[in-house]
C-alpha positions in Angstrom: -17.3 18.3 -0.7 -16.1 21.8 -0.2 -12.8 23.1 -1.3 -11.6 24.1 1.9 -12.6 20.2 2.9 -10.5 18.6 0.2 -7.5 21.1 1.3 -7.6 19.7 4.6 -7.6 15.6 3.9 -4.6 16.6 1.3 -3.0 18.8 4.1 -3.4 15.6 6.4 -2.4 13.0 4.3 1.4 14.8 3.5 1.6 16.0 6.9 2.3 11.7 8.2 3.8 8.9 7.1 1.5 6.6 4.9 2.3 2.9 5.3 0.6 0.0 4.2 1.2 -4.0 4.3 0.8 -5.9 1.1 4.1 -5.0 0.3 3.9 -1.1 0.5 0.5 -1.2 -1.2 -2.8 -0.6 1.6 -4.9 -4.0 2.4 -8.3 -2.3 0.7 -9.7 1.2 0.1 -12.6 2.3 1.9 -13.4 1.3 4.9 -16.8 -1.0 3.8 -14.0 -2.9 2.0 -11.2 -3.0 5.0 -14.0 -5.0 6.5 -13.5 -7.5 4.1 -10.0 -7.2 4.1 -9.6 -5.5 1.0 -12.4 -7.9 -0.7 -14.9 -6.5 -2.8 -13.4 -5.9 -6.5 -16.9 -7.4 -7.8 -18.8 -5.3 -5.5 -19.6 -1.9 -5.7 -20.0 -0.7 -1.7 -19.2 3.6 -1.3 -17.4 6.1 -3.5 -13.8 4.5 -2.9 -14.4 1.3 -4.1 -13.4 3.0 -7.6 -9.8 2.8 -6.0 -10.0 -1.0 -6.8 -12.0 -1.1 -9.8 -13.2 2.2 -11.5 -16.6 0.4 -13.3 -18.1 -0.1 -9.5 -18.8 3.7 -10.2 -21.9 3.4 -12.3 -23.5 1.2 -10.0 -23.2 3.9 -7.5 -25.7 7.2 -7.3 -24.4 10.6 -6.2 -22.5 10.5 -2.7 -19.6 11.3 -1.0 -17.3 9.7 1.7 -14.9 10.9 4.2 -13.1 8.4 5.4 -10.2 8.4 8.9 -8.0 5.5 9.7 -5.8 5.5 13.1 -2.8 3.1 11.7 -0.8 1.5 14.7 2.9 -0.6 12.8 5.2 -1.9 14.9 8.7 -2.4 13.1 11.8 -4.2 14.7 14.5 -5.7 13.4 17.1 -7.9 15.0 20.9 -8.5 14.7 22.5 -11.7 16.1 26.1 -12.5 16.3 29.0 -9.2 16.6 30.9 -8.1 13.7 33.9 -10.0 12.5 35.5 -6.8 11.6 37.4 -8.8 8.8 38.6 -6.3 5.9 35.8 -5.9 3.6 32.9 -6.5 5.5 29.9 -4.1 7.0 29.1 -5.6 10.0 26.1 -4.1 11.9 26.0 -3.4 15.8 24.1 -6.8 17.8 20.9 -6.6 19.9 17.2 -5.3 18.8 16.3 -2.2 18.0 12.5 -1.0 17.3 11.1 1.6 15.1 9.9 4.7 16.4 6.5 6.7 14.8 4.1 4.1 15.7 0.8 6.2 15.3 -0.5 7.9 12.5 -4.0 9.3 11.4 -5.0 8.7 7.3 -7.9 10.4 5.8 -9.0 9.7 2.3 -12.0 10.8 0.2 -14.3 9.8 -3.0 -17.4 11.4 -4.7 -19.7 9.8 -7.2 -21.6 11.8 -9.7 -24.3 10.2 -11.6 -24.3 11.8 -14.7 -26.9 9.6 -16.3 -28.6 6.2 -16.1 -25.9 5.0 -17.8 -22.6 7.6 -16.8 -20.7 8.2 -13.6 -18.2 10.2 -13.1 -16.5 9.7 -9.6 -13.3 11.2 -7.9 -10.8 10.1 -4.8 -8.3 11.3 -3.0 -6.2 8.5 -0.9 -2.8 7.5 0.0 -1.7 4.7 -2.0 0.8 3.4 1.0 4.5 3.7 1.5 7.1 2.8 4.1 8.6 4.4 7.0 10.7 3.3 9.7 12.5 5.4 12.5 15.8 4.1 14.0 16.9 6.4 17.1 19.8 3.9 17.6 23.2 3.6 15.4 22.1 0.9 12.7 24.5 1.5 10.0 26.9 3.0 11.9 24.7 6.6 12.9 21.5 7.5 13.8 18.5 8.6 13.5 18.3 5.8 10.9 15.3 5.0 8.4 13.5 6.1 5.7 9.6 8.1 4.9 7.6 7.5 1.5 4.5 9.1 1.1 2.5 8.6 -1.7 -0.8 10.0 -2.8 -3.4 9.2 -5.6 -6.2 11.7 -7.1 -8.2 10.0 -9.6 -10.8 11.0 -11.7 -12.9 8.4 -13.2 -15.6 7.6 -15.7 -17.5 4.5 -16.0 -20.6 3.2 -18.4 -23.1 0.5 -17.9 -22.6 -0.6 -21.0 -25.9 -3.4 -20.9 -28.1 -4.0 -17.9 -26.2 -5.1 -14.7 -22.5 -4.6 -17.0 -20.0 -1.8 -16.6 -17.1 -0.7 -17.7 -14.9 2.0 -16.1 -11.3 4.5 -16.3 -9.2 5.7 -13.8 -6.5 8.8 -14.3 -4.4 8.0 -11.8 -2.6 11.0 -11.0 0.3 10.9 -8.4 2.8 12.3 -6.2 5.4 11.1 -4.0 7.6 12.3 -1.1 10.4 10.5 0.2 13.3 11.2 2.6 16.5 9.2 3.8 18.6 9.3 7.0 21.7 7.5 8.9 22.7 5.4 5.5 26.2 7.5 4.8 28.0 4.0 5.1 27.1 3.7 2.3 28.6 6.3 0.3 31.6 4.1 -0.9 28.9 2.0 -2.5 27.2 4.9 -4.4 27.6 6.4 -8.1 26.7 10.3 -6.3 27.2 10.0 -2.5 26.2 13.5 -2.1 22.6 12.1 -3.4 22.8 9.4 -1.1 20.9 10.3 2.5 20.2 13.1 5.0 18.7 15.7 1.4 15.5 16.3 3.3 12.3 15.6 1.0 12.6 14.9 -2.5 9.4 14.8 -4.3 7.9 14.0 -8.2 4.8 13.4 -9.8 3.6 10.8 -12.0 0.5 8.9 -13.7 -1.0 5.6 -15.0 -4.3 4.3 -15.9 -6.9 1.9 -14.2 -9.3 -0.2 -16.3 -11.7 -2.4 -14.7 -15.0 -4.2 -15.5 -18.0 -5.0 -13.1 -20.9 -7.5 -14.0 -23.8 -9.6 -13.1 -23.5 -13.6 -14.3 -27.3 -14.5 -13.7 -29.0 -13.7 -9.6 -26.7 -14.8 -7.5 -22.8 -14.0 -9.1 -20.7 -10.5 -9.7 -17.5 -10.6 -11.3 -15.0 -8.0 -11.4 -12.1 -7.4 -12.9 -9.1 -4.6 -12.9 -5.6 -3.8 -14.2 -3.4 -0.7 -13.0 -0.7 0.2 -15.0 2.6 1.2 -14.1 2.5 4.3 -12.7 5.4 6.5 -13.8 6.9 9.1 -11.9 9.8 11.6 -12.6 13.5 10.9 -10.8 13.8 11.6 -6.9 17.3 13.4 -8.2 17.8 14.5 -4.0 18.4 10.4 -3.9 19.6 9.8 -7.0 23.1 7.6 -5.6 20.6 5.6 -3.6 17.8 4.4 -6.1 18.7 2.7 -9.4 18.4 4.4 -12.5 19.6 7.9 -11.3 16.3 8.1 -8.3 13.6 6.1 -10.2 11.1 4.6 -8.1 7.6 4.0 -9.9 4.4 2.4 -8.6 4.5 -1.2 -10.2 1.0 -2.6 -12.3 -1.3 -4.1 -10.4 -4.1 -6.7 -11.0 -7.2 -7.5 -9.6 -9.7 -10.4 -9.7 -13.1 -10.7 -7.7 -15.9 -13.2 -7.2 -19.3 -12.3 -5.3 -21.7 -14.8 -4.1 -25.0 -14.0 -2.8 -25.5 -16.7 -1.1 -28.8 -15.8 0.4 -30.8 -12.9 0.5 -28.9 -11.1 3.4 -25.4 -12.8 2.7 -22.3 -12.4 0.4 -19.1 -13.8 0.3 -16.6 -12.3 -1.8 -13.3 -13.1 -3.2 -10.5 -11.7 -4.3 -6.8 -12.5 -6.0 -4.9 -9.7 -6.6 -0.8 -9.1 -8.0 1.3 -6.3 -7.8 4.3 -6.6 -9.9 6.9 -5.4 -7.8 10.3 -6.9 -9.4 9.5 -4.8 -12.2 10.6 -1.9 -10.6 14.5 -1.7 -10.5 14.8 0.3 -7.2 12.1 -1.6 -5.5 13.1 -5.6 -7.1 16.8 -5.2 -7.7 18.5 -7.6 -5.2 21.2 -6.4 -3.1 24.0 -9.1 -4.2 25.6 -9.7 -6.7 24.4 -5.7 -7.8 26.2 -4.1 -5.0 29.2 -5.5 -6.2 29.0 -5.3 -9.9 27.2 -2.1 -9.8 27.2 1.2 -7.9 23.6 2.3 -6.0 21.8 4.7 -7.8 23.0 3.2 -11.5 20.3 1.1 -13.6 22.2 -1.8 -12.1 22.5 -0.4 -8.5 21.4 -2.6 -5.8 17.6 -2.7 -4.2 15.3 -4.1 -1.8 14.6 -7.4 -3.8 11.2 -7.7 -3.6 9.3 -10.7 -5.2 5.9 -10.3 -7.1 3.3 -10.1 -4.1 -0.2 -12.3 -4.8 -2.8 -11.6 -2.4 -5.8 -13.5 -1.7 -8.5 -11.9 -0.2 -12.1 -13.4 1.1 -14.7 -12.0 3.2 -18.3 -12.2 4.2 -21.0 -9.2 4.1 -24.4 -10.0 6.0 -27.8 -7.4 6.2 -28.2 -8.4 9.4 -30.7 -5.9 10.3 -32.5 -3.4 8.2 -30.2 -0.9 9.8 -26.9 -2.8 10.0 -24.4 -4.7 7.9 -22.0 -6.6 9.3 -18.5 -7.5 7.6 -15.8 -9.8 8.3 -12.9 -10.5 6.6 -9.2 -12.5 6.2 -6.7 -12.4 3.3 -2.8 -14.1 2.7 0.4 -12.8 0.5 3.3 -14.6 -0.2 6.1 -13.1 1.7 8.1 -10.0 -0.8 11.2 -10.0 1.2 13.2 -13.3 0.9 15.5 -14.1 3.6 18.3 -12.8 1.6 17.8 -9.6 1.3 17.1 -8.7 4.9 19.9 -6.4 5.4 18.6 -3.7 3.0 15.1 -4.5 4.6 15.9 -2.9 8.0 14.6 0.2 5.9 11.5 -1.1 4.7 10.7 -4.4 6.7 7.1 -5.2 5.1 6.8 -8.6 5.7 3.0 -8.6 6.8 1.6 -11.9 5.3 -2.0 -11.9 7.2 -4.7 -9.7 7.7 -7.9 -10.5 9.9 -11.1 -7.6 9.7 -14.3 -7.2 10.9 -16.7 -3.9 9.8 -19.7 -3.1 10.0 -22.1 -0.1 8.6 -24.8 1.3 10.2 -27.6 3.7 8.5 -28.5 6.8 9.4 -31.7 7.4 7.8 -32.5 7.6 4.1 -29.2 9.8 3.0 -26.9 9.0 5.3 -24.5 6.0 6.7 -21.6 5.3 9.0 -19.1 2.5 8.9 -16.4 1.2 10.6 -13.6 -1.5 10.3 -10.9 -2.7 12.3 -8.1 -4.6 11.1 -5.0 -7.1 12.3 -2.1 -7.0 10.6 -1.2 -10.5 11.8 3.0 -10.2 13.3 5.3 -12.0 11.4 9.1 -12.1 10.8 11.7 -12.8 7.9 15.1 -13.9 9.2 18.7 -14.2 6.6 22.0 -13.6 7.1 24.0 -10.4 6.9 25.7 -10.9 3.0 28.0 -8.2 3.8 29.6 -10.1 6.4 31.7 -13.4 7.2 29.4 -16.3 6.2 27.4 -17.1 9.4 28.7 -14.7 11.1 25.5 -12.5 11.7 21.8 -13.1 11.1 19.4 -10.7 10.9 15.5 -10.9 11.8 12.9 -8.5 10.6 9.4 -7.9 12.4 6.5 -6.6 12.1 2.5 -6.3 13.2 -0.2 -3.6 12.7 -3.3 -2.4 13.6 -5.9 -0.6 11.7 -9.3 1.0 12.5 -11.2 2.8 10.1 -14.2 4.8 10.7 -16.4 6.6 7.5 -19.3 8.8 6.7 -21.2 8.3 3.6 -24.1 11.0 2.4 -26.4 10.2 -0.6 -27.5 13.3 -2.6 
């Protein structure tokens, strides 16, 4: 890929909000794999796949991918029951209100080199997800009300066959985040810096981790696949520094992946995956918003978060040659829900509670070096609903929504 190439997919994927829905991590990387909702950690299908497990690289010759996803979320939240307006409580304004930027464009990219029968080196460029919501009306007392995080992964990998159909691979997961905060100045009598609170513009920071992940071969018919991600740690967001615990910290929290492929016949896999991101690890993101906002101002090590549970996804899909020509993909995969119902109120920020996601792909070749895929994926709708716990008890409830869509399209050349 040229220079000027790689310019432009980084140019595009700062210049939008990234979301994603397995908390605020994306379904799957590459669009063979959003086919299969994600599936494929034992599988080694196009250049990105390294963004699940870096040893798919040495089964892989020398290519590259563009790949363009038109994301369509649809956020909403809901406030029943008027404010009690009792000393000491935050009451928030009733009716429904529904997020704005509800169309976005995501590119991503990933090269394979083979460097020998035994060496790869491979190298991607993607958004790793993030959360954005866009309140036009007053929800915490002004408006425009939400938040934007974008983050973005470059990562340079190696991987080795280390016997015949084995493979081990690492992943320098280099990274860089954006993030900006409107409409949350009610909260300033709740903050340790209230002039690092909301309305700073972008803050950014930088950070790394590493990926390590295995690929093998258990006789004709079974792959295995395995990955971890460590935490990925990234310098203080200091513009937002009396909003995030510990002074702005918000890292990317390890990861783990586990995948199963079964060649059932000659022209058919299924393929299964579990993975875990380990979200309560991360104060910011798994600190819950009571007792902490009581004991402990925002932006301190104790400061009140979004109190997110661990998220386990599981993730199966089917992959059939159908023609010489074509390959057709389908897909579904479940998470346990991140957001309990009491910490909705904080949630109106960042309401990720996708659960479900249905696919279908396919790829279609385009002689002997090149290919073109697609997928399309449902974000099935779901909602969370809890109570407002800065208020009277029962005196207001609060129910988040959301429901995407996704459609992918990708080129693939072979050199």
């Amino acid at each position: 890929m040229s220079r000027r190439l790689t310019l432009l997919v980084t140019a595009g994927l700062f210049s939008l909000p990234v979301l994603a829905t397995n908390g605020y991590f994306e379904s799957g990387y590459g669009t063979e794999h959003k086919g299969l909702a994600g599936a494929g950690g034992a599988l080694s299908l196009s250049s990105l796949s390294t963004a699940t497990n870096p040893a798919a690289a040495a089964f892989l010759g020398t290519e590259a991918e563009l790949d363009l996803a038109y994301f369509n979320p649809n956020r909403s939240y809901t406030v029943s029951g008027n404010p009690s307006g009792a000393p000491g409580t935050f009451g928030l304004a009733p009716g429904t209100v529904t997020s704005g930027s509800t169309a976005f464009l995501v590119p991503s990219l990933g090269a394979n080199w083979k460097l020998s029968p035994d060496l790869a080196f491979n190298l991607t460029l993607y958004g790793n997800g993030g959360m954005n919501t866009n309140y036009h009306s007053p929800t915490f007392g002004s408006s425009p009300t939400g938040v934007n995080l974008n983050q973005l992964f470059l990562a340079p990998t190696l991987a080795y066959r280390v016997a015949e159909g084995q493979a081990i691979g690492l992943s320098l997961v280099l990274g860089y985040q954006k993030f900006s905060a409107s409409g949350l100045g009610a909260f300033a009598p709740f903050s340790a810096a209230p002039g690092s609170l909301s309305n700073n513009g972008n803050a950014t920071s930088t950070g790394y981790g590493l990926r390590v992940g295995y690929q093998g071969e258990v006789g004709a018919y079974l792959r295995v696949g395995a990955s971890y991600q460590t935490r990925t740690r990234f310098g203080d967001l200091t513009k937002y520094q009396g909003l995030f615990a510990e002074q702005g910290g918000f890292d990317i929290p390890a990861a783990w992946n586990l995948g199963v492929a079964l060649k059932a016949t000659s022209t058919l896999t299924f393929a299964l995956d579990v993975q875990q991101i380990d979200y309560s690890q991360i104060k910011s993101i798994g600190n819950p918003i009571l007792p902490n906002l009581e004991t402990s101002p925002l932006g301190s090590d104790g400061g009140a978060g979004f109190g997110w549970k661990n998220v386990t996804v599981v993730k199966l899909g089917a992959q059939w040659q159908a023609t010489p020509l074509w390959v057709l993909r389908a897909g579904y995969s479940s998470a346990n829900e991140p957001i309990p119902s009491s910490q909705v109120l904080f949630n109106i920020l960042a309401p990720a509670v996708i659960k479900q996601h249905v696919s279908v792909g396919a790829t279609r070749l385009l002689g002997e070096a090149w290919k073109a895929s697609f997928a399309v994926t449902r974000a099935l709708s779901n909602s969370v609903s809890g109570p407002n716990p800065l208020e009277v008890p029962g005196g207001q409830s609060i129910t988040l929504s959301m429901n995407e869509w996704d459609v992918e399209v990708g080129v693939t050349v072979r050199f």
